[in-house]
C-alpha positions as CSV (number, residue, x, y, z in Angstrom):
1,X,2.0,147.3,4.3
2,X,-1.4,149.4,4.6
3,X,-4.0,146.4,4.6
4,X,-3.5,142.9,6.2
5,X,-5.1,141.4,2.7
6,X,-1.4,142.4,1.1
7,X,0.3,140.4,4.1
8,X,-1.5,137.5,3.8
9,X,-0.4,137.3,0.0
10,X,2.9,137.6,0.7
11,X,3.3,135.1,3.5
12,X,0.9,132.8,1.0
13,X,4.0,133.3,-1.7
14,X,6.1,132.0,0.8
15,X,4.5,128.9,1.5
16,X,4.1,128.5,-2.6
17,X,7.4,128.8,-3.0
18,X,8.1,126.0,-0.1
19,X,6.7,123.9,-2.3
20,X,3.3,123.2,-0.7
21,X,0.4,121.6,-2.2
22,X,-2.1,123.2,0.5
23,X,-2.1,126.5,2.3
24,X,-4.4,127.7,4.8
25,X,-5.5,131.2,5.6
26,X,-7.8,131.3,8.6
27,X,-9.2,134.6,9.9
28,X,-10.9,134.5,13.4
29,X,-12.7,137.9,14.8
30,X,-13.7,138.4,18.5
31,X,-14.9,141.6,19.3
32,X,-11.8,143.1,20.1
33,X,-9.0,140.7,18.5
34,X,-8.2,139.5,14.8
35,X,-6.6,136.3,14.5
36,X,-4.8,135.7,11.3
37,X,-3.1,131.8,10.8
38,X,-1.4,130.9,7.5
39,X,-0.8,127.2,7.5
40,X,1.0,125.4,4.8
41,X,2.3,121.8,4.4
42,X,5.3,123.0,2.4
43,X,8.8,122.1,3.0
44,X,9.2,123.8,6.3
45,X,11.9,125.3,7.9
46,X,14.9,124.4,9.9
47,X,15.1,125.9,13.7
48,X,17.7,128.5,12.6
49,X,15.7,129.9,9.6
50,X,12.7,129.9,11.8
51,X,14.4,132.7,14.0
52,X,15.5,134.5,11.1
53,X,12.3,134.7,9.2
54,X,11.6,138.0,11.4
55,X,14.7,139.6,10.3
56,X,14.4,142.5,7.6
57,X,17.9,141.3,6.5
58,X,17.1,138.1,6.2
59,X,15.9,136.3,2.9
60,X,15.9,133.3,0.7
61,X,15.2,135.3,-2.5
62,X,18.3,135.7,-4.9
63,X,17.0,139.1,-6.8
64,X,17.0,141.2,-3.4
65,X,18.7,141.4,0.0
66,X,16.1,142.1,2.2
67,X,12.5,140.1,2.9
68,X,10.5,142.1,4.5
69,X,7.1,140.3,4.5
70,X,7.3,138.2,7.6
71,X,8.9,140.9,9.8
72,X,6.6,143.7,8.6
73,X,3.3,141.7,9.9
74,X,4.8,140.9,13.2
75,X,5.5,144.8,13.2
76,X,2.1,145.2,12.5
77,X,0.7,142.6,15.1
78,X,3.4,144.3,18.1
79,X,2.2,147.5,17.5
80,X,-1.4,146.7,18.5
81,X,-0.2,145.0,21.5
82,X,-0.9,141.9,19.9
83,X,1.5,138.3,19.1
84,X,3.7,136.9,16.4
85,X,4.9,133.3,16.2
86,X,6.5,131.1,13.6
87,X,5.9,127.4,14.1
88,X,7.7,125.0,11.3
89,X,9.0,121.6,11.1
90,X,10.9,120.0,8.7
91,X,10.8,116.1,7.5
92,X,9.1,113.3,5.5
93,X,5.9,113.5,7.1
94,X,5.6,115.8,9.3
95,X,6.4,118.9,7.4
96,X,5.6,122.9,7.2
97,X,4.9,125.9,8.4
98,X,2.6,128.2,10.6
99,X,2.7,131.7,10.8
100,X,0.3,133.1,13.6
101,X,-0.3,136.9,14.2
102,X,-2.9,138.3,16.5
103,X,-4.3,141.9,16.6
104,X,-5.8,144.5,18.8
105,X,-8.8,145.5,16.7
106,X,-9.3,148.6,19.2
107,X,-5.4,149.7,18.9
108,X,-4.9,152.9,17.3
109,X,-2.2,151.6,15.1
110,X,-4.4,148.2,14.2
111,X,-3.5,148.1,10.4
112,X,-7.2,147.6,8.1
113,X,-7.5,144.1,6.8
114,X,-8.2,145.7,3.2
115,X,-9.0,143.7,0.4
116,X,-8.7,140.6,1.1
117,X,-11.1,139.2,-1.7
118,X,-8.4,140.3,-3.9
119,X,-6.0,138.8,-2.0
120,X,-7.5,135.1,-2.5
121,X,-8.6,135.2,-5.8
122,X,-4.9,136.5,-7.0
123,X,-3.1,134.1,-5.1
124,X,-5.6,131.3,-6.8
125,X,-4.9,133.1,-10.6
126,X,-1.3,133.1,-9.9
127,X,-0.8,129.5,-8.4
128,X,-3.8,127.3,-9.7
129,X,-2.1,123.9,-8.8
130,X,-1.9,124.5,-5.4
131,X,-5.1,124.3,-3.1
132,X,-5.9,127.0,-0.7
133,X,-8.2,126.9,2.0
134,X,-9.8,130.3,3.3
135,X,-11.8,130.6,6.0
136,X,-13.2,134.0,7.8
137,X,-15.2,133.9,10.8
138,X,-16.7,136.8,12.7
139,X,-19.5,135.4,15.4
140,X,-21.8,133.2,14.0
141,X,-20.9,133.8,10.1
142,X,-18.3,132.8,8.4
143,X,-17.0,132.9,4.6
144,X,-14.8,130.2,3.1
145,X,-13.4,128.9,0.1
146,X,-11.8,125.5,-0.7
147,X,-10.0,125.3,-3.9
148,X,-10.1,121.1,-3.4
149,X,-14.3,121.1,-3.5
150,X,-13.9,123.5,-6.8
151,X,-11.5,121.1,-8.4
152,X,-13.9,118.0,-7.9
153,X,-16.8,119.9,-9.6
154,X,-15.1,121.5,-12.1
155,X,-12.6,118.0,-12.7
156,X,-10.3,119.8,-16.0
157,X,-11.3,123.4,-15.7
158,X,-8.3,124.9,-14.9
159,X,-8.9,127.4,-11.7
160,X,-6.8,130.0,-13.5
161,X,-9.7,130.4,-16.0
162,X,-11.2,134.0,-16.4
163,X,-14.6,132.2,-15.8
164,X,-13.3,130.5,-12.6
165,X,-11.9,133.4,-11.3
166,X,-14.7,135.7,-11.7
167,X,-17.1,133.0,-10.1
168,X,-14.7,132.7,-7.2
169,X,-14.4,136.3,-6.8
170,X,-18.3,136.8,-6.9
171,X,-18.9,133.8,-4.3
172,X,-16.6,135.6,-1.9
173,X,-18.1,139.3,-2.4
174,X,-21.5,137.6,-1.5
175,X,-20.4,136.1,1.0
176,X,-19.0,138.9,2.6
177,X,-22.3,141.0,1.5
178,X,-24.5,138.9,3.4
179,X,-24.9,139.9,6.9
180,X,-21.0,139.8,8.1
């Protein structure tokens, strides 16, 4: 993928799709690293999907034969020198999944993070049930979002409104406009 934005989409779908009511997408920046987490409280996964989630020929989907989501950002984070993990657990309680990659900012083959305003306000168009957390930090700023302090202001506004969405992706644009 040519922006980190379209990577964190897709590994969001996954945790969707494992059925969880909350996914985080945390963003840390250091002068030289980018720290991407993704955080879900979905179904989680057993210890042998776990270490096939990196395989291109591995996949839950039904309508294709190859995932290549989860292996193409650990591609990405390898190639900058950087880490991968997958952390997940599966039970009554305790239950979900972490993905974890970390970058070399200064690598040549560091992929751009892109658009990653996009990135939020689609996934909260597309699933507005589900709460998502987003937080960026870079130093001293940071830009978040928190779909579960929306929903107690807005109470039956859906967050799949056009009005919603437009607000959401105007509070993250000035965010990002103001000094980060």
């Amino acid at each position: 993928m040519k922006e980190l934005s379209l990577n964190i989409l897709d590994v969001a779908e996954n945790s969707v799709k494992a059925k969880a009511t909350l996914t985080e997408i945390l963003l840390e920046e250091t002068e030289d690293t980018l720290t991407l987490e993704i955080r879900d409280n979905g179904t989680g996964m057993d210890e042998k999907t776990v270490k096939s989630v990196t395989d291109p020929f591995y996949t839950t989907r039904t309508t294709r034969k190859v995932g290549m989501g989860v292996p193409l950002l650990k591609l990405a984070a390898e190639q900058t020198d950087g880490s991968f993990s997958v952390e997940s657990s599966v039970g009554e309680e305790n239950h979900g999944t972490t993905v974890t990659a970390v970058f070399n900012k200064n690598h040549l083959d560091f992929t751009p993070l892109g658009d990653v305003v996009s990135s939020i306000t689609t996934l909260v168009q597309g699933h507005p049930d589900t709460d998502f957390y987003f937080s960026h930090r870079k130093g001293e700023n940071e830009v978040t979002l928190d779909t579960r302090e929306l929903r107690e202001v807005l109470g039956d506004v859906p967050l799949n409104s056009y009005e919603v969405i437009k607000w959401i992706e105007e509070y993250l644009k000035e965010q990002y406009s103001s000094d980060f």
